[in-house]
C-alpha positions, 0 to 999 in steps of 0.5 A: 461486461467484457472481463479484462485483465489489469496490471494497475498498481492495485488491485491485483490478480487473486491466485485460484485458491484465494477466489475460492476461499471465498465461496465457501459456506459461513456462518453468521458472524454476528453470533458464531463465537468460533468466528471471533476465534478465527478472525483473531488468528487471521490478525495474528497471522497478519501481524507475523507477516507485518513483523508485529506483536502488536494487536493488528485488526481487519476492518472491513472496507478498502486500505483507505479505511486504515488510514482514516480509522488511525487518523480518526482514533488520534486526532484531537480538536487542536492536535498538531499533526506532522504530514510528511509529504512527497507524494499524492497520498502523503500530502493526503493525510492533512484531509483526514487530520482535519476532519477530525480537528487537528492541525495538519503541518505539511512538511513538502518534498520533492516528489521524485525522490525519498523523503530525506531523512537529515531533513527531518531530522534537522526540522524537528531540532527546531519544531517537534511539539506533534502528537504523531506523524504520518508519512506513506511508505510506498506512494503509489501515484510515483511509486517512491519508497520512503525509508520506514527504517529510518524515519519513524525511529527517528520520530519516536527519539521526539516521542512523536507517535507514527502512522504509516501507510504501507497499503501499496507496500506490504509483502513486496517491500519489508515493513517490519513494523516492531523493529522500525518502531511504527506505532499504527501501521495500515495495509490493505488487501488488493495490493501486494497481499493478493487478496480481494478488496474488501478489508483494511488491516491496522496493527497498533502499537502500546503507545498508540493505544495509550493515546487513545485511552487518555483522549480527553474528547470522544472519538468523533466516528463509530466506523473509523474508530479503532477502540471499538474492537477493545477487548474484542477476543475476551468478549467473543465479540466483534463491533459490527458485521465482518465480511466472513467470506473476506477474512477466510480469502485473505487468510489463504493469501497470508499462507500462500505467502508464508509457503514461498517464504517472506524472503522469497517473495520479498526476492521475487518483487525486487528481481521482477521491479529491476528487470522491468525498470531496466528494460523500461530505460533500455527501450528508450523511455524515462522512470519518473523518479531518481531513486528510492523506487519501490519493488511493487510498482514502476512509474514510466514518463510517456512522452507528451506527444502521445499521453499516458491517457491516451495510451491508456484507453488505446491499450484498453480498446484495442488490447482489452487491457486495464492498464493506470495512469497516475493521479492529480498532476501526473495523470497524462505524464505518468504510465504505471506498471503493477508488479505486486503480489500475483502480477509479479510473475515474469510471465505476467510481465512479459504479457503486459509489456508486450502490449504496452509495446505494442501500443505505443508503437501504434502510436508512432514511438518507436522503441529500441526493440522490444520491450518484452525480450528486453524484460527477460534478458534483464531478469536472466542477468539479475 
């Protein structure tokens, strides 16, 4: 199999030091104590970077698993749970509720925008009897950022505890997890992160924890259930077999990050996000969404007469390149753009747009200009 580049919004490009990482000698972490050590000072160093002193665990499996182990570790049968929606992955959560019990109230919005804060607001003075909420931070299908800054205080003033799904968001938008009081906080390493998939990151507040504690029932899963690392560290050991090899990868991405500086990768995602979106409307084509864009990824209407499907597999075929569509609905109508992590680098950039460019153009749009030089002289204005 041919190896191809991608710029989907996920999973990333991993920088050589992290691929190394991954072939080094381990031991076997079911009986090396020294491991257990290690593995929770890669937590530790997650949570730093997540603006967290709350326990942050890695489980192993896709950012999915983060989102399904909160949700499985909360959730009681009758439990009401608050699903804020105005995306795939928000509308998503009702599933993982359900399996487990609870009883998923939707609140929907309009998917081309941010969930609007007062809205929330004025529906909790009516109905705010929830044993948590979930909302996603950045839904990748759209790309639209919803303000965590925002929203989980506010739900927290009614004592409804919080889950957020920041798998798409962390490292190219803050989090700050303790500060926005966010109760259960899940992340994922092939995003931002510039990892290998193969680990979910989940930090857990006080609260949280208590929630857990005082359940009446037991936990209705072993693998997706966040108790099991109870009291790990003190114990020397861990629930089931880590994936060493992953843990030693996504600890050399988290220096990598903290040796260009949070702020600085934060800078670079939203100069990279603006310039492509600007160059996106100045060659002629349309962002799906009105505002609250995330920094990580750009969502592109594609004309109908051509179809985001179409221009996927012609830019795959032709170009050797993975590019994504979206999902559900969006499949043919939206083209996304993955400036995350590693891919988010003017010359990485400039390498896909070029193509897509040129893509579409063999399909008859013709753009005004070019869609690359119009990326760079957007970055130079910025």
């Amino acid at each position: 199999m041919r190896f191809k580049p991608n710029y989907a919004p996920g999973p990333t490009e991993v920088r050589e030091n992290v691929r190394l990482a991954r072939t080094k000698r381990t031991n076997n972490t079911d009986f090396d104590r020294e491991f257990v050590h290690y593995y929770h000072e890669v937590c530790q160093k997650m949570g730093q970077i997540m603006g967290t002193k709350n326990d942050v665990l890695l489980l192993a499996g896709e950012g999915i698993l983060a989102l399904e182990a909160a949700c499985a570790s909360l959730t009681e049968p009758g439990d009401r749970v608050l699903v804020l929606d105005n995306g795939i992955y928000g509308e998503g959560f009702k599933d993982f509720v359900s399996i487990y019990g609870g009883e998923p109230v939707v609140l929907s919005f309009d998917h081309h925008k941010g969930i609007p804060v007062e809205e929330v607001r004025e529906y909790l003075k009516m109905d705010h009897d929830f044993k948590y909420a979930t909302f996603v931070h950045c839904d990748t299908p759209t790309s639209v950022l919803n303000a965590a800054t925002e929203l989980s205080p506010l739900l927290k003033e009614y004592g409804i505890l919080t889950v957020v799904d920041s798998v798409a968001g962390m490292v190219g938008e803050p989090i700050a997890v303790d500060q926005n009081q966010i109760d259960i906080c899940c992340g994922g390493t092939q995003k931002a992160i510039s990892a290998p998939v193969g680990l979910a990151i989940v930090s857990i507040s006080e609260d949280a924890k208590k929630a857990m504690d005082n359940r009446k029932t037991p936990i209705t899963s072993f693998y997706a259930n966040l108790q099991i690392f109870k009291g790990y560290a003190e114990k020397e050991y861990l629930p089931y077999t880590m994936p060493a090899s992953d843990v030693e990868a996504l600890d050399v991405a988290l220096d990598n990050i903290l040796e260009e500086g949070q702020e600085a990768v934060y800078k670079r995602h939203d100069k990279i996000a603006s310039a492509v979106r600007k160059s996106v409307q100045a060659y002629g084509l349309t962002l799906f969404l009105e505002s609250e864009r995330s920094n990580t990824v750009t969502a592109i209407v594609i004309p109908e007469e051509i179809g985001a499907l179409r221009l996927q597999e012609h830019i795959s075929e032709t170009y050797n390149l993975l590019i994504a569509t979206s999902l559900a609905q969006y499949a043919d109508v939206i083209l996304r753009i993955g400036h995350m992590g590693e891919n988010a680098f003017v010359d990485k950039v400039v390498f896909v747009l070029t193509i897509i460019d040129n893509g579409l153009r063999d399909l008859g749009f013709k753009g005004n200009g070019n869609l690359a030089q119009l990326f760079l002289d957007a970055y130079k204005e910025k």
